[in-house]
Structure formats: C-alpha cells, structure tokens
N, C-alpha and C positions, 0 to 999 in steps of 0.2 A: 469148600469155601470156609474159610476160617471166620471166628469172630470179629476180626477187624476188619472182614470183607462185606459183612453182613453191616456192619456198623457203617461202615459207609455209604452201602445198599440204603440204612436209612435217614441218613441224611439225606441225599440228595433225593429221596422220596417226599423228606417236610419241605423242601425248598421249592420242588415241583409244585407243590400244593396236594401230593396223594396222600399225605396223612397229616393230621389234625394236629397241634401241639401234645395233646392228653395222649392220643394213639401211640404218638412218637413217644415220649417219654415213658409209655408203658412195655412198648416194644423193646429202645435201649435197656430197660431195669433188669427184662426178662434174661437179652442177650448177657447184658455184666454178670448178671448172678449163676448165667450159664456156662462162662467164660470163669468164673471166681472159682468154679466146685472143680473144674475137668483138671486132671493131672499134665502136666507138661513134660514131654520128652526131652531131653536133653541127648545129643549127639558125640559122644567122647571115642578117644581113640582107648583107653582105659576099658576097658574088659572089664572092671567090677560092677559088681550091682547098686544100683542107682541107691544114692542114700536115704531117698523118699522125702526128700524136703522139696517143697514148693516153692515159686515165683511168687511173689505177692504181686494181687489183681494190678493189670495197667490203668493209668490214672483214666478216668470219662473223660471223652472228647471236647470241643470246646464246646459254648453254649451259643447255639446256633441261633438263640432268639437276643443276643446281643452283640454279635459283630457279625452274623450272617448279610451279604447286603441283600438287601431287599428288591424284588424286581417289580417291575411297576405296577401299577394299579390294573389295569388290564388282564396281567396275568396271573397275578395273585388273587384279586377278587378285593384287595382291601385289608379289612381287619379279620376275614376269614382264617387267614394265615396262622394270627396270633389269637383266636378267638380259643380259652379253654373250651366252651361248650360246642364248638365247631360250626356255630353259626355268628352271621353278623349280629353287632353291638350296637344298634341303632340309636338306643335312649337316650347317653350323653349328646351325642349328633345333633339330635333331635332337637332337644331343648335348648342347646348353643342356638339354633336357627330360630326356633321362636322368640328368643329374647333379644335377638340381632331384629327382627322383625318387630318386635314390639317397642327399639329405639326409635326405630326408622320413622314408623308411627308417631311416636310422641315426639321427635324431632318436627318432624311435618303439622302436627296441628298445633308446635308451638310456636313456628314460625306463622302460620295462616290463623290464626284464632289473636296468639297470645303478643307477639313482637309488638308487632301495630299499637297495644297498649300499652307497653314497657316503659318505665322512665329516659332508658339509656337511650331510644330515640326519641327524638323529640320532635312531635306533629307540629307542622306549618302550622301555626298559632296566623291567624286573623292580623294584618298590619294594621296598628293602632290610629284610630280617627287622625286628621289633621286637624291642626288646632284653627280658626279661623284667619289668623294671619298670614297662613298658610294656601290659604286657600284662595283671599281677594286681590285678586290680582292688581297691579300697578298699572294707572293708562300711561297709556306713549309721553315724551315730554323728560325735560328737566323734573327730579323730582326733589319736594320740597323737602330743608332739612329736619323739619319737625314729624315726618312723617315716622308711623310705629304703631304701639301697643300703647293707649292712655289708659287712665281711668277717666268716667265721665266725670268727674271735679276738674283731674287733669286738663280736660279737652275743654272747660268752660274758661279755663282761668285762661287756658293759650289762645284762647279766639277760634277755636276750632267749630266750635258750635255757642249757639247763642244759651243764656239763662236759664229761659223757657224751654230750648231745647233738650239743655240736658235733664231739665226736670221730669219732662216726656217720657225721657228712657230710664231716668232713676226708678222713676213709679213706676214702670213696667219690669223691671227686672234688669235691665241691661247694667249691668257693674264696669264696663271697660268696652273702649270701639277701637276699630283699626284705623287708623287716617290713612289717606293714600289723596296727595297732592301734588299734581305736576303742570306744567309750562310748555306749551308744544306752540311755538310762534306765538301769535297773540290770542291763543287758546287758554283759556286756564280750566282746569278742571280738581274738584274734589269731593273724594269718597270717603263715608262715613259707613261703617257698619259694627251692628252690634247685636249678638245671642240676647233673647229676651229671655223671659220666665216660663213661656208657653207660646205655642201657635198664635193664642186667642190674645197674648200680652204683646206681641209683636205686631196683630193687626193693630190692637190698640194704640200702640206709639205712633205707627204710621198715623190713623186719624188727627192724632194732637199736633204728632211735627209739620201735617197739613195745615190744618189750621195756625199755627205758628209762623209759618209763611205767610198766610192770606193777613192776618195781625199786623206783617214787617213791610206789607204791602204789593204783597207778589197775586196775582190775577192768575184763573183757570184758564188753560185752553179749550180752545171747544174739544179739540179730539186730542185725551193725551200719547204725548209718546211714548209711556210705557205703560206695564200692565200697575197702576198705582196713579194717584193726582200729580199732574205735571202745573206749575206755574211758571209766570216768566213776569220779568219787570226790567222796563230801561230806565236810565237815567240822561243827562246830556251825554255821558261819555261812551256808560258800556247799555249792556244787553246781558241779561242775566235769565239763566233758564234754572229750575228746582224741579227735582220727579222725588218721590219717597215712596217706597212698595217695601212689601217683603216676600222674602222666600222660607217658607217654612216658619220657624223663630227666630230668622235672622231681619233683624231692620235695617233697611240700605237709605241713603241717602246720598245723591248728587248730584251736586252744582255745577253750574260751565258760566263761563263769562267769557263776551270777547266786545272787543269795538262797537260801537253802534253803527260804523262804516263797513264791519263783514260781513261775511257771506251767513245771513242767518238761516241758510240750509245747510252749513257745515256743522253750524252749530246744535241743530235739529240732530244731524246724523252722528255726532261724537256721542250726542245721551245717547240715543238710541244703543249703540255698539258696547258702549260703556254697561247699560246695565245690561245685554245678551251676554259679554264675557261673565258679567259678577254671579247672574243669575244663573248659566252654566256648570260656571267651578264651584258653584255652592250648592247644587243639587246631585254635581258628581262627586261630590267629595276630593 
C-alpha cells in the first residue's frame, strides 16, 4: 500500500468518526514526512543510472474539516467530529441556552408584573361623574322652552322660582338648578333641582323651600306623597300640588297643577313617579 493509499485509509477513518481531528492530523504529517524522505522509482526504457534527483513531495489532500459534508448528528455525535480535544464543547451551548432562558423569564414577568403598568396601555380610567343635568330626567309632556341649566338669579328673574326661594338655595350653596318643565294634557308639571354645599346644606333648603310654600299659602297633607313635605293648594280654577325632599346634596323640587275638574288621583300619582324617576337617576348616577 502506497502513501496515497494510506492517506485515503485516513480520511475516510475522520469522516467515520475513528479518529479525532488531532489523531488525524498527526497521523497525515507522519505519513507526508514519510512519503517526503523515501526515493521514487522511475520506470525508463534507458538503461542508464537513475540521476538521483527527486520528485518534489505531492501537494496535502484537501482539508477535510472545510468542504468535507458532514453526516448527521446521529452519526457523528455532533461536535465530537471537529472537537481538537476529542470530546464535546459544551460551554458555548451551554450558556447560549441560559440566556435564551433568562429572556424568556424576563419577557414573562414583564408582561405579568410590568405591562399592566406601562404608559403605552392605558387602564380603563373610571367614566367621569354625570354632570346633574344629565342626570334629571325630563317628565312626559310638551316641554317647556325655557327649560336648562340657570343660575339661581337666572331662575328668579324668569319666574322659575320665587325670591324667597332662590334665596333658600343661594344660602345653602346651590349656585345653578336644572329646570325641567313640561304639558301632558292638562297636566303641568315642574322640576327644580340643585347640588347644595353639603348633605346637611341640602336638608336645610328643603326645610326653608317648605316653609316658603306654607308663607305662598300652600297646606300639609296629612300623609305625604313623598319621602319630604308635600303641600297642595286650589284656587277657583286649578289644584296645585308642591313635594320638596332631597337626595343626598341635591334639592328637588316639584310642582304639578291641573284643573280643579280632574282627576286629583292622576295628579297624586304623576308626583309620586316624578320624584321615584328623579330620585333613581340621582342615586345611580
């Protein structure tokens, strides 16, 4: 077996996996150096004696660790192959997988810890209070064109409320009421409501806007219709009913009026509903 036979012997020994990168490399340097020194025959039909010049060494083989293909993992074992020390290289490996693991991590509790608090989403914020006008509803009926948003000076000068009335609520805090005026047949019906200064400034208007009725000549019932003083007063024509209570710090007040010829349990039953709705939407928000 010649040196080139041998040489191919070890290749195809590194590609099997039977020897190491190192082994190999050490095994070809021995074979070239042994192949470099030995004299070469040469074959002539020339009868003289050889001139004793040499072939200079055949070039090394390719380099089998950069265009050798590689067989699969399986067979090879991996990095075993190319490993100088002849065992697996685990370290790099290693530490790639830790710090893939240690994304993963910090991905995950920055999503469950940190998102939730981020600027870039923005938490369901609370929908902001309704403002009271918002809130008192309109009774059934044609409604009147003055109805809105006053100021209590406002609502004095339009006839909405009386002198003394607005003074009630001036001293208690009330700055501005909502009117709510409407006409359902010979129904009339209207709502006064306004935020006082306090719980305790709201009960108080109610006491004075009472008494401000019983002054204008309006009479208790025995049993009132709402949770608050109910009056009522006729005249030839009409039938006037007055309740004033409050909800929380808000001061309500209203009035109905219908014929002296109707039905005064229609008219019992419109306060009544009147203040169930106002009282309602103002305790739900």
């Amino acid at each position: 077996m010649d040196w080139q036979d041998r040489l191919r012997e070890l290749d195809a020994q590194l590609a099997s996996g039977e020897l190491t990168r190192g082994e190999y490399r050490s095994r070809r340097d021995e074979l070239l150096a042994e192949a470099s020194s030995a004299p070469v025959l040469r074959h002539h039909r020339d009868t003289r004696p050889p001139t004793g010049s040499f072939p200079a060494a055949p070039p090394p083989p390719r380099d089998l660790f950069a265009s050798a293909p590689q067989a699969p993992p399986a067979a090879l074992a991996g990095t075993e192959v190319f490993s100088t020390a002849g065992t697996p290289s685990k370290g790099p490996r290693a530490a790639l997988i830790a710090v893939a693991v240690l994304a993963v991590v910090a991905v995950a509790l920055w999503v469950v810890l940190l998102k939730p608090f981020s600027g870039d989403e923005t938490a369901a914020a609370p929908p902001a209070p309704r403002s009271l006008a918002e809130m008192v509803p309109t009774p059934e009926g044609r409604p009147n064109p003055k109805n809105g948003v006053l100021t209590v000076p406002e609502a004095a000068e339009a006839n909405v409320i009386s002198a003394a009335g607005a003074k009630a609520l001036s001293t208690n805090g009330v700055l501005e009421v909502v009117f709510r005026s409407t006409v359902d047949g010979d129904l009339g019906t209207a709502v006064i409501a306004g935020r006082a200064a306090s719980v305790d400034a709201a009960t108080a208007a109610v006491g004075q806007l009472h008494e401000n009725m019983r002054a204008r000549g309006f009479q208790d019932v025995d049993e009132p219709l709402v949770e608050g003083p109910t009056t009522v007063k006729e005249n030839a024509d009409n039938r006037f009913v007055n309740a004033v209570f409050a909800v929380d710090d808000v001061v309500v007040q209203i009035s109905l009026s219908q014929p002296v010829t109707g039905d005064e349990s229609l008219l019992n039953a419109a306060l009544r509903n009147t203040a169930a709705a106002i009282t309602n939407a103002l305790r739900t928000g």
